[in-house]
N, C-alpha and C positions, 0 to 999 in steps of 0.2 A: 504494500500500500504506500501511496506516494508521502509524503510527511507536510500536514498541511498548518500551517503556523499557527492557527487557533483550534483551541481544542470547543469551542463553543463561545455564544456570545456575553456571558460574564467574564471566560478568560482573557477574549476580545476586549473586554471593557477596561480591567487589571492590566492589560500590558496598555493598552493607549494610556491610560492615567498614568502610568509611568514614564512613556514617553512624555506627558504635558509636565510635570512634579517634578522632572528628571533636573536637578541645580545647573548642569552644566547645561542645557536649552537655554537661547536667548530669544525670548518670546519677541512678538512683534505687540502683541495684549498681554500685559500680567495680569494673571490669575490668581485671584481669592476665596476667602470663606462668602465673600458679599457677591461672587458671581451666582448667575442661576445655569443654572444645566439644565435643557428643554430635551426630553429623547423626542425622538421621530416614532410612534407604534408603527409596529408592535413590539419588535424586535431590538430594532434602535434604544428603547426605555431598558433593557437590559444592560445595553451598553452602555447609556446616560447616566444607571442607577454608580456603576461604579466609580466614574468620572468624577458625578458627584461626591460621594463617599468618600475620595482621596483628596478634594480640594476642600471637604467639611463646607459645602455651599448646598443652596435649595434646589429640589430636584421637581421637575415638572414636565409637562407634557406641552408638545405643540400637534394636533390632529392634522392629519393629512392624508389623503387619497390620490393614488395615481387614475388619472382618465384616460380607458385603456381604448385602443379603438374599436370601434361598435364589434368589428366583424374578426379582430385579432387581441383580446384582452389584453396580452402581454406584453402589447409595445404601446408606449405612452404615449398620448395625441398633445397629453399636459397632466397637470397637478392643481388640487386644490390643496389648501391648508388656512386654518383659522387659531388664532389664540384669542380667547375670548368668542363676543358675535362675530367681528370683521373675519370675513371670506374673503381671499386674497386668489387669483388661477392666473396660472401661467399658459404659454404653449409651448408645444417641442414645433419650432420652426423647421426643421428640419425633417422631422417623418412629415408632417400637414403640406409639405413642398411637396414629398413623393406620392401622398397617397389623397386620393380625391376622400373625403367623409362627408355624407348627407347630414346638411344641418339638424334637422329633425330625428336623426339619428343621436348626432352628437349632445342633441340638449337631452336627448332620453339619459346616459350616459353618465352626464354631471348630473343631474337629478336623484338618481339612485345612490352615485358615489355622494351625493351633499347630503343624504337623508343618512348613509353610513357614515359620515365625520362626525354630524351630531348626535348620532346613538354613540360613536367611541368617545365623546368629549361627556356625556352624560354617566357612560358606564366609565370612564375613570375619576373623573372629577365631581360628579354629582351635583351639588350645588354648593359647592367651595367658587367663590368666585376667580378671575384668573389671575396670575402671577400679573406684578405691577414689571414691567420692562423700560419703562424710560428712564432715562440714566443709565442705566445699569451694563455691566459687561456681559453677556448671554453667549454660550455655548451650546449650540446645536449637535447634536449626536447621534451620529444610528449607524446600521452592523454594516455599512455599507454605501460606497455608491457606483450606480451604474450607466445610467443616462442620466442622475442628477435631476430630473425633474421634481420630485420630491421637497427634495433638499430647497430646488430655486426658488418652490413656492413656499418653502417654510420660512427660510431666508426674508422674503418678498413680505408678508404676514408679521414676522418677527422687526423689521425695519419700519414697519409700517406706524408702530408702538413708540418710537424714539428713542431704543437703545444706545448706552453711548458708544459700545461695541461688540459685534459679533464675530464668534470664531467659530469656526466650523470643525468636529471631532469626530475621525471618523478612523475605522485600523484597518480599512483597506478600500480602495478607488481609482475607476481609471485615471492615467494622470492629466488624459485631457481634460476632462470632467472636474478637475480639483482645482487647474489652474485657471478654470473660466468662470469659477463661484464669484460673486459680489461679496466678499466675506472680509472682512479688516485681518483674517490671518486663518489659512486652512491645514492642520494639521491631521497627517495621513501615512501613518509609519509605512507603507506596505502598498505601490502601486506598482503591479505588475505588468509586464507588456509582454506576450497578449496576457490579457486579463481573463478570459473567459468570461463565470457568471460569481456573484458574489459568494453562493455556497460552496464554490467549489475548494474557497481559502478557508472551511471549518471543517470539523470531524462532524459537530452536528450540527445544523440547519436546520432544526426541526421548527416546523410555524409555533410561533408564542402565541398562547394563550390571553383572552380577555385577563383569567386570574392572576394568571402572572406580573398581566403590568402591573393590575391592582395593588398585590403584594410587594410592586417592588415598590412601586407610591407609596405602601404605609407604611413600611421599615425606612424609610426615609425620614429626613428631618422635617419635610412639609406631608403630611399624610394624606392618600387619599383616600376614596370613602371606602366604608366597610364593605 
């Protein structure tokens, strides 16, 4: 079996915190206890939980949905993402140049992905109101990126807020993808060329669980709901 550098995405989460904490790093944002750690769900909140943990800062969530295209789920037309109400979508310019999409298709599409953002912001947040971000240094996190849609619209959502900066955290990404984020500093121990797909740098991949973000929220310093 090939030797694949994470053994799962909490270990994933333990070696990035290490690379961010690492003394001899000369960050482009210092990081504190007073930063917030936003994961990406599902999976990203995994990686977010440890991030925060080693920097003793708040941990939270930013919802996001990729908008797959009507007739091929797995390649992203765009992204939604919200912290708080504000809905924030981007496009992937680049598939929408090659592939013709029926509007009436496409609105069916984000409809269903905006009705899943707000059941994941409900089911992990409840009615905790959302993390205050302006001013603040924010850290985006998730187990990966691969066309970065996600991420752009989380980015995009989180900016939206008036942070004073955002860094982007992630333990593996293509490296085109990392170097074309809007993000005051992308840190990304592990961009492989070719890269493949992102499960392929873990032993497990397995899809996270609604309960899992939950518990990683409540063992956190900021809890979320029961």
């Amino acid at each position: 079996m090939d030797h694949r550098p994470y053994r799962d995405r909490r270990d994933a989460g333990r070696q990035l915190a290490a690379c961010l904490t690492d003394p001899a790093r000369v960050p482009a944002v210092p990081l504190g206890p007073d930063a917030l750690v936003l994961g990406l769900p599902r999976g990203g909140v995994l990686v977010a939980a440890e991030v925060a943990a080693a920097l003793g800062a708040e941990l939270d969530v930013v919802a996001v949905r990729k908008l797959g295209l009507p007739d091929r789920p797995e390649l992203a037309m765009g992204a939604l993402a919200a912290v708080g109400e504000a809905v924030v979508s981007v496009r992937s310019e680049a598939v929408l140049a090659r592939v013709a999409v029926d509007p009436g298709a496409a609105a069916e599409v984000r409809r269903a992905e905006l009705a899943e953002l707000r059941r994941r912001q409900r089911a992990y947040r409840g009615d905790r109101p959302p993390p205050v971000l302006a001013g603040r240094t924010v850290v985006l996190a998730d187990d990966g990126l691969a066309t970065g849609s996600s991420m752009r619209a989380a980015l995009a959502a989180v900016r939206s807020a008036g942070p004073a900066a955002v860094v982007v955290a992630v333990p593996v990404g293509v490296p085109e993808v990392c170097a074309a984020l809007a993000a005051d500093e992308v840190v990304c121990p592990l961009t492989p060329d070719p890269f493949g797909a992102v499960g392929r740098h873990y032993d497990d991949f397995g899809e996270t669980s609604d309960d899992e973000v939950r518990s990683a929220l409540a063992a956190a310093s900021g809890p979320g709901p029961a």
